[in-house]
C-alpha positions, 0 to 999 in steps of 0.5 A: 460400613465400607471403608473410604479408599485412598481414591476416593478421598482425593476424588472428594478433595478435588470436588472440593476444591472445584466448588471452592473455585466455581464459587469464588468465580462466581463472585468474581464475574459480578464486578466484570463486563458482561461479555467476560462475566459471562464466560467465567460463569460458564466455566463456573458452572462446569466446576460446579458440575464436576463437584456434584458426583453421586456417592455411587460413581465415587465409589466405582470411578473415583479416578475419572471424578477427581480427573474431572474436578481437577481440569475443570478446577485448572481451566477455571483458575486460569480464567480468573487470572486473566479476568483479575489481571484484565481488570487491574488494567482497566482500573490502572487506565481509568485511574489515569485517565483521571489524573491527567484529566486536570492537566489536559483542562489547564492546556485547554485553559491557558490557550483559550487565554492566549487567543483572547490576548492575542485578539485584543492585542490588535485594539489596542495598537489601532486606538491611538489612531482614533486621537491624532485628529489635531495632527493634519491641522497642525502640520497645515498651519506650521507653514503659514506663520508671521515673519516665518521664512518662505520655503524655496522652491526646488529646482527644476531638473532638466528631463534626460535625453531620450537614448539614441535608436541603435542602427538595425543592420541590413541583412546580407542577400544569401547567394543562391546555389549553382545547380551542378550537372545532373548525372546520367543514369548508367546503363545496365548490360543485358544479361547474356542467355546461358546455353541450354544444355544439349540433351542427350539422344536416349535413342542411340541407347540400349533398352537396357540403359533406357530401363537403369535411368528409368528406376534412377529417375523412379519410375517403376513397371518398367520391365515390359516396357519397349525402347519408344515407351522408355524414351518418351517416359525419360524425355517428359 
């Protein structure tokens, strides 16, 4: 019989404690809301997948077996803390919901109590009202008593005088103003024509002038040019 390896005895305590945890997760998703339950028991069922290593890969992978057992052993513990604590919260607001249930229904109570007194209060102010039907008769026959004295009559005052128009001033005539004399536009002088300059005869020139003016004025073939082209070249 072969001997069991270090290895392989801690493989098989993490499978252990894998199938512990998806067990107790398993549990616990029966008392959570489907959407949470349904989720612990996925991870559930990952532990308990990791737990269920053959006997042979135990003894060839002992490692990636305990590797396995343990991540899924760890995800899932910290699933079923945040289902418990999720669950402690519900169970503290329905708790307290409950308890200021009563209180919420004496406020309830106590205005609906305060509007009922409020409208009958205008009733019972009107119903002395409905009684004083002697009162007009009463006051009528005072007057008319035996051997009563008469009651004066007042006297008359005379009306005011109607207040006396205030006077509305005549207006002032506004005079006119005087037209003034209109002034003469002033004459421009004419411009005086500047004299034209006086051309220079470019016939009294030499060829050879008549060719330098020629290149200065940018024309160019002028070398086989004679003394009447130059001249007429330059004056156009």
């Amino acid at each position: 019989m072969a001997k069991t390896s270090k290895a392989q005895k801690a493989a098989e305590a993490a499978s252990d404690a894998a199938a512990a945890a998806a067990k107790d997760a398993k549990k616990l998703s029966k008392r959570l809301p489907k959407k949470e339950a349904k989720k612990l028991r996925s991870l559930a069922d990952d532990a308990q997948d990791a737990s269920q290593a053959s006997k042979k890969k135990l003894a060839k992978h002992p490692r990636r077996v305990k590797k396995k057992a343990e991540a899924a052993t760890a995800g899932l513990k910290k699933a079923v803390t945040k289902a418990k604590i999720e669950r402690a919260r519900t169970k503290a607001a329905a708790a307290k919901k409950k308890k200021d249930a009563p209180k919420a229904s004496g406020v309830a109570k106590a205005g609906r109590k305060k509007v009922a007194t409020t409208s009958v209060a205008p009733a019972t102010m009107t119903a002395p009202l409905k009684h004083t039907g002697l009162e007009p008769a009463e006051a009528t026959l005072a007057p008319v008593g035996i051997g009563g004295p008469e009651a004066e009559p007042e006297p008359k005052t005379a009306p005011a005088p109607a207040p006396e128009p205030t006077p509305v001033p005549e207006p002032v005539p506004i005079p006119e103003p005087v037209p003034g004399p209109v002034p003469e536009p002033a004459i421009e002088p004419e411009p005086v024509p500047e004299p034209e300059p006086e051309r220079e005869d470019l016939r009294s020139l030499t060829v050879a002038q008549l060719r330098d003016r020629a290149r200065a004025a940018g024309h160019t073939s002028i070398s086989r040019s004679t003394k009447a082209q130059l001249v007429a070249l330059l004056s156009s």
